[in-house]
Each structure stands twice: as C-alpha cells, then as structure tokens.
C-alpha positions as a Markdown table, in Angstrom:
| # | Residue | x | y | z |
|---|---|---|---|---|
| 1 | Unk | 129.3 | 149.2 | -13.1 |
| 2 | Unk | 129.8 | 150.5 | -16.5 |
| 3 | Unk | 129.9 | 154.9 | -16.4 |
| 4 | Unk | 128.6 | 154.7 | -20.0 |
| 5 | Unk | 124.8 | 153.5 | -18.6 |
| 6 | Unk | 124.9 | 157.1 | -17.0 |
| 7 | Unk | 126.1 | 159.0 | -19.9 |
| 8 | Unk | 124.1 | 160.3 | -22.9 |
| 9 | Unk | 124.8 | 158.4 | -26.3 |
| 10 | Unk | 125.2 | 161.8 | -28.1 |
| 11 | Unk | 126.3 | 164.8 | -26.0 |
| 12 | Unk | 128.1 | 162.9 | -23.3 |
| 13 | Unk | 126.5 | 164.3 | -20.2 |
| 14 | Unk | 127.2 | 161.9 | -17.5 |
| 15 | Unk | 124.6 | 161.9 | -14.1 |
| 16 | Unk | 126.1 | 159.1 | -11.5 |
| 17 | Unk | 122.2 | 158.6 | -10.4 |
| 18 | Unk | 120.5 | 158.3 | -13.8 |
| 19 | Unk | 120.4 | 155.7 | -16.4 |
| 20 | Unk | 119.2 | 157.1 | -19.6 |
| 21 | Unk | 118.8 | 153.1 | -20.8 |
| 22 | Unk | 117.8 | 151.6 | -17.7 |
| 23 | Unk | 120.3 | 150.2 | -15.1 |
| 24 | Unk | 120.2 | 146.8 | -17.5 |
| 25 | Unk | 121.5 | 149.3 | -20.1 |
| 26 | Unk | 118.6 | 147.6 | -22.6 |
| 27 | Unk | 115.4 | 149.6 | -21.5 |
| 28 | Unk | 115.3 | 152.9 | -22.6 |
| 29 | Unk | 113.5 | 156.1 | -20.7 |
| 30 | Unk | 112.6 | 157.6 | -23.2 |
| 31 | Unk | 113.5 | 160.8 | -21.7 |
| 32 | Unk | 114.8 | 163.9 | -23.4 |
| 33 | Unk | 118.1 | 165.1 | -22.7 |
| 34 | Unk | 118.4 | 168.7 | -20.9 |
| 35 | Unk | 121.6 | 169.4 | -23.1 |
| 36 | Unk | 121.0 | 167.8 | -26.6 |
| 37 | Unk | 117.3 | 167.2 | -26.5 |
| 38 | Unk | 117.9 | 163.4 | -27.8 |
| 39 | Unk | 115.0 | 161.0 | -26.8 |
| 40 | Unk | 116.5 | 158.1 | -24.8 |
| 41 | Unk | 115.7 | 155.2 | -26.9 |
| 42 | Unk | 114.0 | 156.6 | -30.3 |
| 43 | Unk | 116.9 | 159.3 | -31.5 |
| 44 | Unk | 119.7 | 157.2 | -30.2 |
| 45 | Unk | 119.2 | 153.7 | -30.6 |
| 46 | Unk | 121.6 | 152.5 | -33.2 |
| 47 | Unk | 125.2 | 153.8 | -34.7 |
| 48 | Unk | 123.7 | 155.3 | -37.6 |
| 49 | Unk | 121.7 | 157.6 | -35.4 |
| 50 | Unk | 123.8 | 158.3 | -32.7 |
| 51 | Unk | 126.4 | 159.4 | -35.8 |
| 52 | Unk | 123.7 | 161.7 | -37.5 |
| 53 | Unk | 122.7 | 163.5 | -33.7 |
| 54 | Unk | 126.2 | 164.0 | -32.8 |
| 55 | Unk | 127.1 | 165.8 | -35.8 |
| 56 | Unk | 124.1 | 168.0 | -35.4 |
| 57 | Unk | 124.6 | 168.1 | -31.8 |
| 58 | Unk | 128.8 | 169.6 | -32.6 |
| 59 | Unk | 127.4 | 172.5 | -35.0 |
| 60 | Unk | 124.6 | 173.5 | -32.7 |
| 61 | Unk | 125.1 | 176.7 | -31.4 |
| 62 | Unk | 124.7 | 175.5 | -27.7 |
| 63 | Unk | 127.4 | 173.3 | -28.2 |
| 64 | Unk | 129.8 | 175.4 | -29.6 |
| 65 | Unk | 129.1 | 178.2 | -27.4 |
| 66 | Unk | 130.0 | 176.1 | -24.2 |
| 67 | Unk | 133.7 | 174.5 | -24.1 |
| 68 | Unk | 132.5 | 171.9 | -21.4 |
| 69 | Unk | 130.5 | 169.7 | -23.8 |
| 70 | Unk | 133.9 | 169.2 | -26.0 |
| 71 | Unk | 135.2 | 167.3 | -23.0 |
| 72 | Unk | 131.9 | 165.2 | -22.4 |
| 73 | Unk | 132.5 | 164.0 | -25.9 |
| 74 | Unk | 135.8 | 163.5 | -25.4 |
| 75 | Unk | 134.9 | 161.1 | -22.7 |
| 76 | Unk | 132.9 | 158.6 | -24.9 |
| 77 | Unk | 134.1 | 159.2 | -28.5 |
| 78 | Unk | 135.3 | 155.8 | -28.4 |
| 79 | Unk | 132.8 | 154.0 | -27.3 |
| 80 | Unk | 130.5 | 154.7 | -30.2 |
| 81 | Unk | 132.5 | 155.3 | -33.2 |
C-alpha cells in the first residue's frame, strides 16, 4: 500500500490509520488537517493548489517555528512537484 494515501498533500503529516483521500486514494474526506488546516479534497485537489498551500503553509509561523514539519515535507517533495 502506497504511504502517500496516509500523508497530507501539503504539510506532509503522515497517520498509518487515516486516509485523508479514502483508502482508493480518489474519495476525498473532506477533513481539515490538524497541522495545516487544508480541506481534504477542496484546498488540495490539483498541483496548482497543492503548490499555492504549500508555500503558504512554509512561511506560516507554525511551520517555521517547529523543525519537524521541514522533514514531513521532505518526505513527499517529490511526489508533488
């Protein structure tokens, strides 16, 4: 099974037991992320947007005050470049 359908399309958190696009990895929750505050499905449902939230997500204050979300991007930069 593929770790991105547990990860967050913007800040990279990862939760082995959650599947922020459904376990088909094509049916959004439409859930908002505890770290980022995306909306699973609406704010992160093409490459445009997931570029747009991510670079307001790196000069957010929460995410430069904590170094562990550098590594959860660091995780799945490539996948959505």
């Amino acid at each position: 099974m593929s770790l991105i359908l547990h990860t967050c399309r913007i800040c990279g958190f990862y939760d082995e037991e959650y599947y922020p696009w459904g376990e088909d990895g094509e049916s959004p929750t439409y859930d908002i992320c505890d770290y980022c505050g995306v909306e699973f499905g609406y704010e992160d449902c093409n490459l445009n947007s997931i570029r747009s939230y991510r670079k307001t997500w790196m000069h957010s204050v929460k995410y430069l005050s904590e170094p562990r979300f550098k590594t959860w991007l660091i995780n799945i930069d490539d996948k959505y470049k």
